[in-house]
DRENPA-3360 file (N, C-alpha, C; in nm, 2 decimals, always signed):
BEGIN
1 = XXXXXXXX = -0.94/+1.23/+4.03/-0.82/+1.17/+3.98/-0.85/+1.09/+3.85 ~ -0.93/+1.01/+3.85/-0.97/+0.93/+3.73/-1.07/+1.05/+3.60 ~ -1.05/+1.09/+3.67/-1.14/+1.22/+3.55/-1.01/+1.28/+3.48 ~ -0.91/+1.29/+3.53/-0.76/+1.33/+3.48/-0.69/+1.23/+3.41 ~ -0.68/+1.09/+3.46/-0.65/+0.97/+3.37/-0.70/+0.89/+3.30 ~ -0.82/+0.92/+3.25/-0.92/+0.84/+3.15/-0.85/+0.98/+3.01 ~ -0.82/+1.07/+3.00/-0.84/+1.15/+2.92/-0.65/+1.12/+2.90 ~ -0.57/+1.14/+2.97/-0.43/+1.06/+2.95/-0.43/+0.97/+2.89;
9 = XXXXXXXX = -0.48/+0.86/+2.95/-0.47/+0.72/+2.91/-0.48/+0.74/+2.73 ~ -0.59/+0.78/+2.74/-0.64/+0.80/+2.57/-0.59/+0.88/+2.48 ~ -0.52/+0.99/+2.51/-0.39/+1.01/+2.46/-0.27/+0.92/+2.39 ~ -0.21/+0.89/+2.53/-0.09/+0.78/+2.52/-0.11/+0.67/+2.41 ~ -0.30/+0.64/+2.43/-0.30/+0.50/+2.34/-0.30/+0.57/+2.18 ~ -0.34/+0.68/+2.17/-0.37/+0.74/+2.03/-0.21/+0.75/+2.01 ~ -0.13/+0.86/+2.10/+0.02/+0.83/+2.08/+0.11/+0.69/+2.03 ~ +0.08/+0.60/+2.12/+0.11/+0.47/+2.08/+0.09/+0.44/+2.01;
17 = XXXXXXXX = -0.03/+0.41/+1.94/-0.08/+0.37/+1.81/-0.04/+0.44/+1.68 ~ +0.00/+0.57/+1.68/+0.06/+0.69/+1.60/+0.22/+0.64/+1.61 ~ +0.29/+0.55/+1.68/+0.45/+0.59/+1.73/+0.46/+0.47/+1.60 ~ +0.43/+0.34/+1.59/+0.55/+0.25/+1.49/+0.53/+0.32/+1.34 ~ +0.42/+0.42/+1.31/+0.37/+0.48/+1.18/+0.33/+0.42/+1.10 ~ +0.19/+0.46/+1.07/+0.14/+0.39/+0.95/+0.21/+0.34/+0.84 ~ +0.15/+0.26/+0.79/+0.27/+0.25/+0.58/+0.16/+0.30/+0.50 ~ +0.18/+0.37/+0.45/+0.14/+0.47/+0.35/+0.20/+0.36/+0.16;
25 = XXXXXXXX = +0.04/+0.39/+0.12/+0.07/+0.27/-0.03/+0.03/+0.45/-0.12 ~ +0.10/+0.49/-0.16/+0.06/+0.58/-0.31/+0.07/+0.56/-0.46 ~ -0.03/+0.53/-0.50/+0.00/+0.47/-0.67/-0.10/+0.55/-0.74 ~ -0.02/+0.59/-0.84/-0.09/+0.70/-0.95/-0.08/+0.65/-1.09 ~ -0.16/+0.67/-1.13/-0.25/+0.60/-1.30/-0.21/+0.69/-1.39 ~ -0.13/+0.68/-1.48/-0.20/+0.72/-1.65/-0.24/+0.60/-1.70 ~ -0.32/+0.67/-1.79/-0.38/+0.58/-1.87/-0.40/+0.57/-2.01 ~ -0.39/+0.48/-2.06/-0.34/+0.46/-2.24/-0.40/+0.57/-2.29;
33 = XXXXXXXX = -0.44/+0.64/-2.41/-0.52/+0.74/-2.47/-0.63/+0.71/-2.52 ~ -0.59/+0.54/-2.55/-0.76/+0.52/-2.55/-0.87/+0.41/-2.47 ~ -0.80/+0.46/-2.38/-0.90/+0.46/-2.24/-1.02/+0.49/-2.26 ~ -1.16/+0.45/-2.23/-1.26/+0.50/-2.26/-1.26/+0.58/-2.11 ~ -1.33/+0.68/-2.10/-1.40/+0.70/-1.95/-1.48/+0.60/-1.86 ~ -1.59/+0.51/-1.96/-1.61/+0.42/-1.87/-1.53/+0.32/-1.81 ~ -1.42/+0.27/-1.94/-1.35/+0.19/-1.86/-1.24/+0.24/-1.71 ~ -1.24/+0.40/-1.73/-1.17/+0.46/-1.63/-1.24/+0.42/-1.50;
41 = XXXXXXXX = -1.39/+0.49/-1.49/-1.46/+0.45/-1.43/-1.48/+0.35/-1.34 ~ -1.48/+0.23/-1.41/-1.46/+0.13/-1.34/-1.36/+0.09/-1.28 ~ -1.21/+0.13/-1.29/-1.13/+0.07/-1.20/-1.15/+0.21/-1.08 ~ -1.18/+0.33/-1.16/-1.19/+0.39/-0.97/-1.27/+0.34/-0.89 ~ -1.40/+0.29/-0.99/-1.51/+0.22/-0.90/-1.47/+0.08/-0.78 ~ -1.37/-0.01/-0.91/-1.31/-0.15/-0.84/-1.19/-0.11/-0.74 ~ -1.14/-0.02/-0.72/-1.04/+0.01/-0.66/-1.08/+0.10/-0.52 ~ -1.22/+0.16/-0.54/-1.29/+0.18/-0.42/-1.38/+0.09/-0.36;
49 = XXXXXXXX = -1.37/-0.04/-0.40/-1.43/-0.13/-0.33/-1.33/-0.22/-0.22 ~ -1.21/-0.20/-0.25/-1.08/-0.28/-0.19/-1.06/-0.21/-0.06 ~ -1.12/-0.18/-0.02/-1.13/-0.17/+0.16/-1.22/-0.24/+0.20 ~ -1.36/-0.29/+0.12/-1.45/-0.32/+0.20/-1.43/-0.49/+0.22 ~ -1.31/-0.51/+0.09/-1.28/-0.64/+0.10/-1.13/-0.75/+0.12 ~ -1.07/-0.59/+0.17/-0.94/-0.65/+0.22/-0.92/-0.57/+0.38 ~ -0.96/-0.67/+0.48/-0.90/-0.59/+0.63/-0.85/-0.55/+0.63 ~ -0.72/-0.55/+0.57/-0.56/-0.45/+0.63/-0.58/-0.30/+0.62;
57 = XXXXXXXX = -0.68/-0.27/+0.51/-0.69/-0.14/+0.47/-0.75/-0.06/+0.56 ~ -0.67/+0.04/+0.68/-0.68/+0.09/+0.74/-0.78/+0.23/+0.67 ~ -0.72/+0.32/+0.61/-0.80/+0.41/+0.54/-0.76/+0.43/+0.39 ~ -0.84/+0.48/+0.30/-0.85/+0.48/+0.17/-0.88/+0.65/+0.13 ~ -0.82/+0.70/+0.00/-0.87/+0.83/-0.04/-0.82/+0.82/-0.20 ~ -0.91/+0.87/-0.25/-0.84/+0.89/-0.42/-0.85/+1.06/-0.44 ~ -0.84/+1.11/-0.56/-0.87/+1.20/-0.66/-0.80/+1.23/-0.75 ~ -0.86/+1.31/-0.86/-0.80/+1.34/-1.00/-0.69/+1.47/-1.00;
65 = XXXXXXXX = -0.54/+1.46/-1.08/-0.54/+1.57/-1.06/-0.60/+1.66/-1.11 ~ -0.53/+1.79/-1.00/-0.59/+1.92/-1.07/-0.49/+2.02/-1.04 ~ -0.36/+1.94/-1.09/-0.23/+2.06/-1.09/-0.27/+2.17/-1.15 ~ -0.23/+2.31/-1.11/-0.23/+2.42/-1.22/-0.09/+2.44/-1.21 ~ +0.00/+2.38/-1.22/+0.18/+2.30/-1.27/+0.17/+2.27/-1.41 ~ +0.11/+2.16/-1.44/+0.08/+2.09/-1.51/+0.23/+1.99/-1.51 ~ +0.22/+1.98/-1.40/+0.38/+1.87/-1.42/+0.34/+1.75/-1.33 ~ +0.22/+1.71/-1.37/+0.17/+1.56/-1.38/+0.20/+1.46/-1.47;
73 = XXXXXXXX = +0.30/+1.49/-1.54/+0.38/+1.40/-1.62/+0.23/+1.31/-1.69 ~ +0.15/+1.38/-1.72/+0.00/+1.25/-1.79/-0.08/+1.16/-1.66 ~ +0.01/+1.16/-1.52/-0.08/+1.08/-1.47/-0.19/+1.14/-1.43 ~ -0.31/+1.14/-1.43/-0.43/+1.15/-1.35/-0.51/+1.12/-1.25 ~ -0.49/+0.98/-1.19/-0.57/+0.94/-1.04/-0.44/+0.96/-0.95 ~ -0.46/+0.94/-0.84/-0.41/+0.96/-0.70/-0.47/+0.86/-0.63 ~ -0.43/+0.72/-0.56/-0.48/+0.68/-0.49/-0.40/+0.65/-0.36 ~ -0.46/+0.69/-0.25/-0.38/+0.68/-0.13/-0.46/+0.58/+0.00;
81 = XXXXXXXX = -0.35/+0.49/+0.02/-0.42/+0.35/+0.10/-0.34/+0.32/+0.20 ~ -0.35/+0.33/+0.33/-0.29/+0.36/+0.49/-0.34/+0.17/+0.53 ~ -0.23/+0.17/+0.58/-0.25/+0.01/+0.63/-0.18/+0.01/+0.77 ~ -0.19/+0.00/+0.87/-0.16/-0.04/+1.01/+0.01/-0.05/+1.03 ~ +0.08/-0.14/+0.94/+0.24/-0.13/+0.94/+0.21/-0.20/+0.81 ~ +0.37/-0.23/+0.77/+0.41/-0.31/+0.62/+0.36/-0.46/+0.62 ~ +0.34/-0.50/+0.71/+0.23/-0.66/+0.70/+0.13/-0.67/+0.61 ~ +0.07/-0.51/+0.64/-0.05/-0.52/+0.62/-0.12/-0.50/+0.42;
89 = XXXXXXXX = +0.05/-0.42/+0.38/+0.06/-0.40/+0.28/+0.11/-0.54/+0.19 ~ +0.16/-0.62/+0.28/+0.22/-0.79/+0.21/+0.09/-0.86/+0.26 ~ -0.02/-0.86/+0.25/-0.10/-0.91/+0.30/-0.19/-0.85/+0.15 ~ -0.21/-0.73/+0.14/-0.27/-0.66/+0.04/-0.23/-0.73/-0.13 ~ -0.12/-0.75/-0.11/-0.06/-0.72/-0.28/-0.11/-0.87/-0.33 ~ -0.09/-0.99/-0.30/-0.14/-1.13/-0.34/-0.33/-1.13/-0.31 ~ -0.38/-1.03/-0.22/-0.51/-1.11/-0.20/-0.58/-1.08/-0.33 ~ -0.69/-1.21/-0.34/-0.75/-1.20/-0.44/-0.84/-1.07/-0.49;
97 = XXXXXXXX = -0.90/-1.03/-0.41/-0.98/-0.88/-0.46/-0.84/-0.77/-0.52 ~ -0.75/-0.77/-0.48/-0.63/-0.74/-0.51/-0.58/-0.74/-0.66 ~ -0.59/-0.88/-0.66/-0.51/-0.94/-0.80/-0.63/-0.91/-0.90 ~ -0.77/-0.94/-0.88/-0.92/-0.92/-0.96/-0.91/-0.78/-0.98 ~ -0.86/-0.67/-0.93/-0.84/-0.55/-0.96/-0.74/-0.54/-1.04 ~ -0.64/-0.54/-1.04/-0.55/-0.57/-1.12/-0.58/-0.57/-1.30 ~ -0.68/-0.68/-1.29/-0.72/-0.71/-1.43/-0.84/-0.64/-1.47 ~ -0.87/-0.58/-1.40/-0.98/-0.46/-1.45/-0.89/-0.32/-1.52;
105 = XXXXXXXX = -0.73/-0.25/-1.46/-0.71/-0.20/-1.48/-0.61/-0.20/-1.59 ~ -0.47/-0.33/-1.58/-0.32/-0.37/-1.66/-0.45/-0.31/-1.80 ~ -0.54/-0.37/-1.83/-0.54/-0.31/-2.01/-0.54/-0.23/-2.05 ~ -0.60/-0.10/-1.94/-0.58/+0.02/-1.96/-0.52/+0.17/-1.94 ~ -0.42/+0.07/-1.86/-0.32/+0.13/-1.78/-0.16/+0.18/-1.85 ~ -0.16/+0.24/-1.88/-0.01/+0.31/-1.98/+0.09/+0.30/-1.87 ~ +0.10/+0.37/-1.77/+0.18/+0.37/-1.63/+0.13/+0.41/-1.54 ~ +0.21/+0.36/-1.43/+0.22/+0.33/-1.29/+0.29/+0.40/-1.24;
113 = XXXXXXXX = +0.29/+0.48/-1.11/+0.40/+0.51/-1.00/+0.34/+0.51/-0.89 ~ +0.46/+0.40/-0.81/+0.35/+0.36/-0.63/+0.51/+0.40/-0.55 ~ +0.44/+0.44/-0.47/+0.53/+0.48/-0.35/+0.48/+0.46/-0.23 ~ +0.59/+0.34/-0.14/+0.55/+0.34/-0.01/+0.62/+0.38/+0.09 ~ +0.57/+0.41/+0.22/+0.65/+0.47/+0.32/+0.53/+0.43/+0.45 ~ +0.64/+0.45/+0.53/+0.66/+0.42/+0.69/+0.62/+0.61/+0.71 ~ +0.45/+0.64/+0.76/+0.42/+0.77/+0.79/+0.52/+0.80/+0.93 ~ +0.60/+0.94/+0.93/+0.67/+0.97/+1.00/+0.59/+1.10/+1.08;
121 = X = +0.61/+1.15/+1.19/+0.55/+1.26/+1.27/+0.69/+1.41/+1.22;
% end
């Protein structure tokens, strides 16, 4: 019997833990024209360090596009950052490794588009 409800149990909890739905943070970069590469560089660099320095950050993923659309409207990065619920994201936006990133990127940043959401099944 417990060989049938250790494997339930662990279900339910994965289900539970899946049911209030992650928040999903999506923000995508263009960047001025004269952006160097290095300075690109470095904010993908500083912007993949912001999990190891802000808890909330449940999981992290980036990449470049590579529409063959080409209706990337100019932006190029993709960064996508999963946080536990919306706490976790009001928790994110003031902390300091947060705001220190910030100012690696505002000088070379042309625009922005971030989209959040409540991940739905």
């Amino acid at each position: 019997m417990l060989k049938i409800l250790i494997p339930i149990a662990l279900m339910l909890t994965h289900a539970i833990s899946q049911a209030g739905g992650e928040f999903r943070h999506v923000v995508m970069f263009k960047f001025k024209d004269n952006a160097t590469p290095e300075q690109i560089a470095a904010v993908e660099k500083a912007f993949g360090q912001l999990p190891g320095k802000i808890d909330t950050i449940k999981a992290y993923e980036w990449g470049k596009s590579e529409s063959i659309e080409g209706k990337n409207d100019g932006f190029t990065h993709c960064f996508f950052v999963t946080f536990k619920d919306k706490a976790g994201l009001e928790t994110y936006i003031p902390h300091p490794a947060h705001v220190a990133f910030k100012d690696i990127l505002i000088p070379i940043l042309d625009k922005a588009l971030v989209f959040d959401y409540t991940a739905k099944d």
